[in-house]
C-alpha positions as CSV (number, residue, x, y, z in Angstrom):
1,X,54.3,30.5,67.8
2,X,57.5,29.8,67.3
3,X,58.9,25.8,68.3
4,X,61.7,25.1,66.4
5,X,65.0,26.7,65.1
6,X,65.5,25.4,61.6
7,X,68.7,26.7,60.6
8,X,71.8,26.2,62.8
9,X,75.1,24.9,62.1
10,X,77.0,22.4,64.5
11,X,80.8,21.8,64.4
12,X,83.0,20.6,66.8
13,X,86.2,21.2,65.0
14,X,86.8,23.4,62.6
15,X,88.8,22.0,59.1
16,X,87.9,24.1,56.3
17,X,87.9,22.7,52.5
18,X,90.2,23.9,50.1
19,X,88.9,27.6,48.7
20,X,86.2,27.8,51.5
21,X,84.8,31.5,51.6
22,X,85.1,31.4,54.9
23,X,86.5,29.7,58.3
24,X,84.7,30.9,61.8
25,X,88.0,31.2,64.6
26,X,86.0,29.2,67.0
27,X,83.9,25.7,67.0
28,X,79.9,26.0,67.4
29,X,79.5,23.3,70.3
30,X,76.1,21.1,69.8
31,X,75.9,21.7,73.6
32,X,75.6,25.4,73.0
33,X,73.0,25.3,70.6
34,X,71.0,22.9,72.9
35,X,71.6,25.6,75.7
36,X,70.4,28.4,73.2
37,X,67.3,26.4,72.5
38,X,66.4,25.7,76.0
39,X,66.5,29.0,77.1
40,X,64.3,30.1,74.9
41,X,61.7,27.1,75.0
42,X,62.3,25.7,71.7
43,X,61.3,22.2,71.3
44,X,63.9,20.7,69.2
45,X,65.5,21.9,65.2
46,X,67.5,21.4,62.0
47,X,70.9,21.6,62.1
48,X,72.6,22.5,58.4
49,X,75.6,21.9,57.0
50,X,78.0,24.4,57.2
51,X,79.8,25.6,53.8
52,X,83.5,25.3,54.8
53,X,83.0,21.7,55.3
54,X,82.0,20.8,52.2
55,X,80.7,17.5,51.3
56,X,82.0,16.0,54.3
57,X,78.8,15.5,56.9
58,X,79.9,13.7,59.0
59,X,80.3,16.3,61.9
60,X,76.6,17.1,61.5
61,X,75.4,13.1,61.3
62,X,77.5,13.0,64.5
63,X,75.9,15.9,66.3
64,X,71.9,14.2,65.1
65,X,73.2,10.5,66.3
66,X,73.1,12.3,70.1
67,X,69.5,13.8,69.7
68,X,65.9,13.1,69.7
69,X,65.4,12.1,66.1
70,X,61.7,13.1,66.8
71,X,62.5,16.4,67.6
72,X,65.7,17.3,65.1
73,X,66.8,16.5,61.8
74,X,69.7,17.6,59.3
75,X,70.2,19.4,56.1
76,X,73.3,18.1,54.4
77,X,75.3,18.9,51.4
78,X,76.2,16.5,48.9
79,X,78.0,16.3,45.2
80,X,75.5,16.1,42.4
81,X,76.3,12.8,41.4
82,X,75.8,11.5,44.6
83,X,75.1,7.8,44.4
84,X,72.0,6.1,46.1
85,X,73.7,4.1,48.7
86,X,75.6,7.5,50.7
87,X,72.5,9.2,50.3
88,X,70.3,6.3,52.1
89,X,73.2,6.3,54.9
90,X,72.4,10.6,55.3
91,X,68.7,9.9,55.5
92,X,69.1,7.0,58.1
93,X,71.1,9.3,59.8
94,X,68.6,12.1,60.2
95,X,69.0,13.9,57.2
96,X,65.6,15.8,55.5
97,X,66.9,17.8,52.4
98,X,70.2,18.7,50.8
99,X,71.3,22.4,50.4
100,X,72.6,24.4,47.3
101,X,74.4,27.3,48.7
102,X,75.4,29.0,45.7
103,X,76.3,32.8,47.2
104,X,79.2,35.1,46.0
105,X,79.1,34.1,42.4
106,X,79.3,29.7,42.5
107,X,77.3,29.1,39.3
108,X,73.5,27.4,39.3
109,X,73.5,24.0,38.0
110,X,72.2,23.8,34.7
111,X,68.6,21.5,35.8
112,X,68.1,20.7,32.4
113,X,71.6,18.5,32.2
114,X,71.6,14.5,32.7
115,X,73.3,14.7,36.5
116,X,70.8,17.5,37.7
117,X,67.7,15.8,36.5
118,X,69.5,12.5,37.8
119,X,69.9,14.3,41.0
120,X,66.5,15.5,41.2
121,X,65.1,12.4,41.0
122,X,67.5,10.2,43.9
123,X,65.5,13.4,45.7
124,X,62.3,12.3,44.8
125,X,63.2,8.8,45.3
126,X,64.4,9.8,49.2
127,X,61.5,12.7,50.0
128,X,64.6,15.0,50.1
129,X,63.9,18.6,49.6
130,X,66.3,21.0,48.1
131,X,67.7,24.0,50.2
132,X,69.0,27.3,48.3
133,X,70.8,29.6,49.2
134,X,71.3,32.3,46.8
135,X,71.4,36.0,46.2
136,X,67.7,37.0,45.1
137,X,68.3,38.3,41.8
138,X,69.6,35.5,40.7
139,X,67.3,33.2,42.4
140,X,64.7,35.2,40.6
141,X,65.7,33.5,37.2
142,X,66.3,29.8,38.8
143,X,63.0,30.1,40.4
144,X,60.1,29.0,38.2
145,X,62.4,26.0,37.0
146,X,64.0,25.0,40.4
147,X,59.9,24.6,41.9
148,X,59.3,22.9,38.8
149,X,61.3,19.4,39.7
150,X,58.8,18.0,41.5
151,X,60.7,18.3,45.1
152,X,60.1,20.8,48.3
153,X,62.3,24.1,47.7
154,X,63.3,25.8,50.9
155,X,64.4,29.2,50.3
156,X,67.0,30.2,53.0
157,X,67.4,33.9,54.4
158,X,64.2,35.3,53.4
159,X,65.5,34.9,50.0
160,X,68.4,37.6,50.2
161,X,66.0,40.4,49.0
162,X,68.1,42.8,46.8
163,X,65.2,46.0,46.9
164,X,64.2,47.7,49.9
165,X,61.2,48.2,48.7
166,X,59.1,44.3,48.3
167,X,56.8,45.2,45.3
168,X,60.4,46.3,43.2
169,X,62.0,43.2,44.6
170,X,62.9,40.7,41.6
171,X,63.0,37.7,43.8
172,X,59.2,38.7,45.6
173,X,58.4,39.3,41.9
174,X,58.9,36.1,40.8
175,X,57.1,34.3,43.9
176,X,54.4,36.4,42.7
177,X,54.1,35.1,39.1
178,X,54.8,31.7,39.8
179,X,52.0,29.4,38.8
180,X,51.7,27.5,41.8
181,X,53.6,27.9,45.2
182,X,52.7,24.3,47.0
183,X,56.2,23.4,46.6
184,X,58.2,26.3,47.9
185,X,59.1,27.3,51.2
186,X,61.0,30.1,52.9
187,X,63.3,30.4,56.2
188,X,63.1,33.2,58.0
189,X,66.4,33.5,59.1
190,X,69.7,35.7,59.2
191,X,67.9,39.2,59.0
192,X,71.1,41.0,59.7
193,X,72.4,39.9,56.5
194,X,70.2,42.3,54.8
195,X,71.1,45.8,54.4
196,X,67.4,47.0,55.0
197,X,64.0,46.2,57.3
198,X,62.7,43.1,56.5
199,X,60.1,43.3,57.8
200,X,57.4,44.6,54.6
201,X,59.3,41.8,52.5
202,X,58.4,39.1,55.1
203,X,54.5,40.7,54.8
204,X,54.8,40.2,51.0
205,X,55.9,36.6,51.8
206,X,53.4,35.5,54.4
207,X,50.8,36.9,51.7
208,X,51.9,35.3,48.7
209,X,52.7,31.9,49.9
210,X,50.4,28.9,51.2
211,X,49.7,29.0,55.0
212,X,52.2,26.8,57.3
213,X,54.8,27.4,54.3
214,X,57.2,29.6,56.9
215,X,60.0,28.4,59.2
216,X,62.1,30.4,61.4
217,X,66.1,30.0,61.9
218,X,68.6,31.2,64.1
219,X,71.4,30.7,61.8
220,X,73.4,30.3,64.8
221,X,76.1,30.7,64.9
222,X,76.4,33.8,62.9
223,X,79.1,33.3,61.1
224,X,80.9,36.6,60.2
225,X,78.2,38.5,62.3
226,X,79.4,36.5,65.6
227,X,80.2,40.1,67.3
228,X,77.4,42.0,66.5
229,X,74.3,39.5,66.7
230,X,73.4,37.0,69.5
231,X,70.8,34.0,69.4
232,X,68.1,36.3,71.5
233,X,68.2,39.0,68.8
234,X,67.6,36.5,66.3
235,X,64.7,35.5,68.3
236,X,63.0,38.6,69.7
237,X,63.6,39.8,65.7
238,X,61.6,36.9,64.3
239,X,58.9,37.1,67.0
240,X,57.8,41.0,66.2
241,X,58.1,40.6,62.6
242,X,55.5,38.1,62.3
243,X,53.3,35.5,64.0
244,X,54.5,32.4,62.5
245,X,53.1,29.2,63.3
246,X,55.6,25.9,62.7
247,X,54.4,23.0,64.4
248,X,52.6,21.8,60.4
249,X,55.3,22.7,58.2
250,X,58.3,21.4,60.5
251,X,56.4,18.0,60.4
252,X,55.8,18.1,56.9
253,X,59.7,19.1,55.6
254,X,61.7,17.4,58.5
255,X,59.0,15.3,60.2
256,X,59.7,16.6,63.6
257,X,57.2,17.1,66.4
258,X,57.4,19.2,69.6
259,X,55.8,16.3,71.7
């Protein structure tokens, strides 16, 4: 059963970085999302930082100081050199993991280099995971190396399949061969950004990885898709694909509860 949404995006304005892929035309209200959630019994979620913002979190450590840290938590998005002290301030502010979202060509940071391992460990440090979001044939060839660091890795969009078919799929592929799988999670989230069913590539999934390794998100609120998909197709989708159970793995990455 389904409690929490673990991918949404907040903003109340709307003031897009220089060379942003993208700017929405309207603001995502917090009080919309809580609506959304309500009306579909949700208990509480994560809300993520949204790419045309940047490094700037503050609108998304503004929308978490108004809710029940017990039940919601953040995923924010900071520089690689981030230094120890702004970090601490995100995580007393709510904040569970940072995000890499590396779509539509931004390179992958090289993990051997001096700031990435540097990096790695201020997550360590923090019990930060690392959230990626990247096309799955590339995050085929990061994989084995990104779960290697010794942090949480949550996979965002059901890893961005590239093969309609799951056993030709070079991301599922490489989930397969990895050694061990304790480490890495996935977010089932944002089906309609796939070009094909899902749903056998979410079967592979559920197979391959540990139990209570799934969460679901709404990825509210759609950007790009906002007039073609709605929060309660994102919901009845990821109810009849699979019967996912996050009341473990939501404690465990963003140490939320549903009481």
């Amino acid at each position: 059963m389904i409690h929490f949404d673990c991918h949404a995006h907040v903003y109340e304005r709307i003031s897009a970085i220089p060379g942003a892929r993208y700017s929405p035309a309207s603001p995502a209200p917090l009080s919309s999302w809580i609506e959304n959630l309500e009306s579909h019994d949700l208990k509480g979620g994560i809300i993520v930082q949204v790419s045309f913002l940047g490094t700037d979190n503050s609108e998304l450590c503004a929308a978490l100081a108004k809710l029940d840290r017990a039940r919601f938590a953040g995923v924010a998005v900071v520089a690689l050199d981030v230094d120890d002290l702004a970090l601490g301030r995100l995580v007393a502010s709510g904040i569970r993991g940072v995000r890499w979202n590396l779509v539509g060509g931004d390179s992958v940071p090289n993990i051997k280099s001096p700031i990435v391992q540097d990096f790695f460990a201020k997550l360590r440090q923090k019990k930060l995971h690392l959230e990626v979001h990247l096309e799955g044939p590339r995050l085929a060839r990061h994989l084995a190396e990104l779960t290697d660091q010794g942090v949480n890795v949550v996979i965002d969009h059901y890893g961005l399949p590239s093969d309609p078919h799951p056993r030709s799929d070079p991301m599922l592929n490489a989930v397969a061969l990895l050694p061990y799988r304790e480490n890495l999670f996935f977010k089932f989230s944002a089906h309609y950004r796939s070009k094909f069913d899902l749903t056998p590539h979410s079967m592979r999934l559920l197979d391959l990885l540990d139990d209570h390794h799934i969460v679901w998100g709404s990825d509210w609120p759609h950007t790009q898709h906002e007039n073609s998909v709605n929060y309660n197709n994102t919901f009845i989708d990821a109810a009849q694909r699979a019967d996912i159970s996050d009341i473990e793995v939501a404690r465990h990455l963003y140490g939320i509860s549903s009481r």
